[in-house]
C-alpha positions in Angstrom: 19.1 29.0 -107.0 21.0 26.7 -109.1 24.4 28.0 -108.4 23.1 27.8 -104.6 22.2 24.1 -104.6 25.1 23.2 -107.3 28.3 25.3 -107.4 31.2 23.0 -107.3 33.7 25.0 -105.9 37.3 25.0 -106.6 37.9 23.3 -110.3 41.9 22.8 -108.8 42.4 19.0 -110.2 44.8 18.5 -106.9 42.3 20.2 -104.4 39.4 18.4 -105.8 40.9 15.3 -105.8 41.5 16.1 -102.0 38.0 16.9 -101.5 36.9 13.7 -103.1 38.8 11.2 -101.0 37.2 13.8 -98.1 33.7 13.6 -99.4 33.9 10.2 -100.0 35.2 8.8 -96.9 33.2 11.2 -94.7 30.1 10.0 -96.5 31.0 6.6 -96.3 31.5 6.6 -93.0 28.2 8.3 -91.9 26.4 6.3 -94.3 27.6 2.8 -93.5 28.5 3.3 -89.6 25.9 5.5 -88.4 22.6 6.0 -91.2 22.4 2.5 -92.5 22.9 1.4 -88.7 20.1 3.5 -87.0 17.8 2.4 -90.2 18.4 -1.5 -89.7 17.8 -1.3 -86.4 15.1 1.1 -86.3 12.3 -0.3 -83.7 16.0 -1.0 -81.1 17.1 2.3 -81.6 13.7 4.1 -81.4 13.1 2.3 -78.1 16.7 3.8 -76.4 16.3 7.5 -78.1 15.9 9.7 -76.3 17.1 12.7 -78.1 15.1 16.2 -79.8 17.0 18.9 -80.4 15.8 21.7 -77.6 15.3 24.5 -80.8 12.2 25.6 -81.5 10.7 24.1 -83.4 12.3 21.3 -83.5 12.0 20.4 -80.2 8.1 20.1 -80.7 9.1 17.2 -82.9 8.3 13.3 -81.6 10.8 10.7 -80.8 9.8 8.8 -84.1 10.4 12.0 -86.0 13.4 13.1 -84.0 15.2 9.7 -85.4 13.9 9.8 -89.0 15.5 13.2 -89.2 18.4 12.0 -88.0 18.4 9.3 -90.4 17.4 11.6 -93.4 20.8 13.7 -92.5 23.2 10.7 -91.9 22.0 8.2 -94.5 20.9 10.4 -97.4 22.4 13.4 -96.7 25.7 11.5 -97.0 24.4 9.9 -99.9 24.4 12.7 -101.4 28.3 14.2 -100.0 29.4 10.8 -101.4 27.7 11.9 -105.1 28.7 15.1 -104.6 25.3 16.5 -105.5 24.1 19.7 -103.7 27.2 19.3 -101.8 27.1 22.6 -100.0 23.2 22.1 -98.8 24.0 18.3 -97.5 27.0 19.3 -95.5 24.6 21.8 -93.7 22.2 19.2 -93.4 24.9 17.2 -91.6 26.7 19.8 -90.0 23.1 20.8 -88.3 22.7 17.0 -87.0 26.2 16.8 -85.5 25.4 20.5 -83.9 22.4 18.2 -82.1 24.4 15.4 -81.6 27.7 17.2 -79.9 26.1 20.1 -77.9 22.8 18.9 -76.9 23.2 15.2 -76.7 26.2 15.3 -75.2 25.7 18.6 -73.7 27.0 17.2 -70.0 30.0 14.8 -71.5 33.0 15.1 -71.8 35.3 16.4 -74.8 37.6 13.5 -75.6 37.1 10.1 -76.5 38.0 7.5 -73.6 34.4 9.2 -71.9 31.4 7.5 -73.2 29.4 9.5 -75.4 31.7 11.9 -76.1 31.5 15.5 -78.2 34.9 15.0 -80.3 33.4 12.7 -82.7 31.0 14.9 -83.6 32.8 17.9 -83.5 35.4 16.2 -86.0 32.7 15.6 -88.3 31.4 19.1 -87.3 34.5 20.1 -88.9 34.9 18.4 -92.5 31.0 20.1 -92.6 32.3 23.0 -92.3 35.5 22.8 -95.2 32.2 21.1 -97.2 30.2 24.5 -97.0 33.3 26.4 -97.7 34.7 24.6 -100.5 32.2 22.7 -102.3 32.3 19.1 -104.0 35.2 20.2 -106.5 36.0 19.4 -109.8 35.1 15.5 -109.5 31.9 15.9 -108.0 28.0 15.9 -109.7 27.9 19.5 -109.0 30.7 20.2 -111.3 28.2 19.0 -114.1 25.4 21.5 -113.8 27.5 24.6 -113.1 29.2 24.5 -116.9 29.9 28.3 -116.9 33.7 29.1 -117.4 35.1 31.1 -114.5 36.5 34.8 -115.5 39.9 35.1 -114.0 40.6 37.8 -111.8 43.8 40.3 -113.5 
């Protein structure tokens, strides 16, 4: 389980350095533009959603609920990308919420940006979810502190 939740990834100093200025900048941006937004401004936001994702059983989830989770995934699930802590489980967190976001909220929108409300956003941060899950945190992530076992290299 804890090489689950807490396997770095790549120990590469050049490619971890890569995925820090990724983690960090994704996280910051979901944290800061879209997490810390929706929680400010809860009771406005609450009153205009009108989004739960149409899975079941998720979609027997309330509108209040519907928003927390979405707020759990882009405020502390970032949080976490940002630390790099249980890196791989937060970017599915994420990666699950801009699923929601791209192909049920904006199920009937367009693909590219000038429309309003639509999917590329999300599919772009679809996308740095998905080199998350692949890769890891890296070497300069919190992760990289509780897996301390030396890799064997492959001959």
């Amino acid at each position: 389980m804890k090489r689950f939740f807490f396997d770095c990834g790549t120990r590469d100093p050049l490619a971890s350095t890569g995925l820090l200025v990724m983690r960090t900048g994704f996280g910051l941006m979901m944290l800061i533009g879209h997490g810390l937004a929706k929680w400010q401004n809860y009771g406005a936001t609450l009153a205009k959603w009108t989004v739960a994702p149409g899975i079941w059983p998720l979609s027997k989830m309330t509108m209040p609920m519907s928003l927390m989770a979405t707020i759990g995934a882009e405020f502390f699930a970032a949080a976490l990308l940002i630390l790099g802590l249980a890196t791989r489980p937060a970017a599915f967190v994420l990666g699950f919420a801009m699923c929601v976001a791209a192909f049920q909220v904006g199920a009937h929108s367009d693909w590219f940006v000038p429309a309003p409300g639509a999917k590329e956003p999300a599919v772009l941060y679809l996308l740095v979810c998905f080199v998350l899950i692949i890769t890891g945190g890296g070497q300069w992530s919190l992760d990289a502190t509780f897996n301390t076992e030396k890799r064997r290299r492959r001959r």
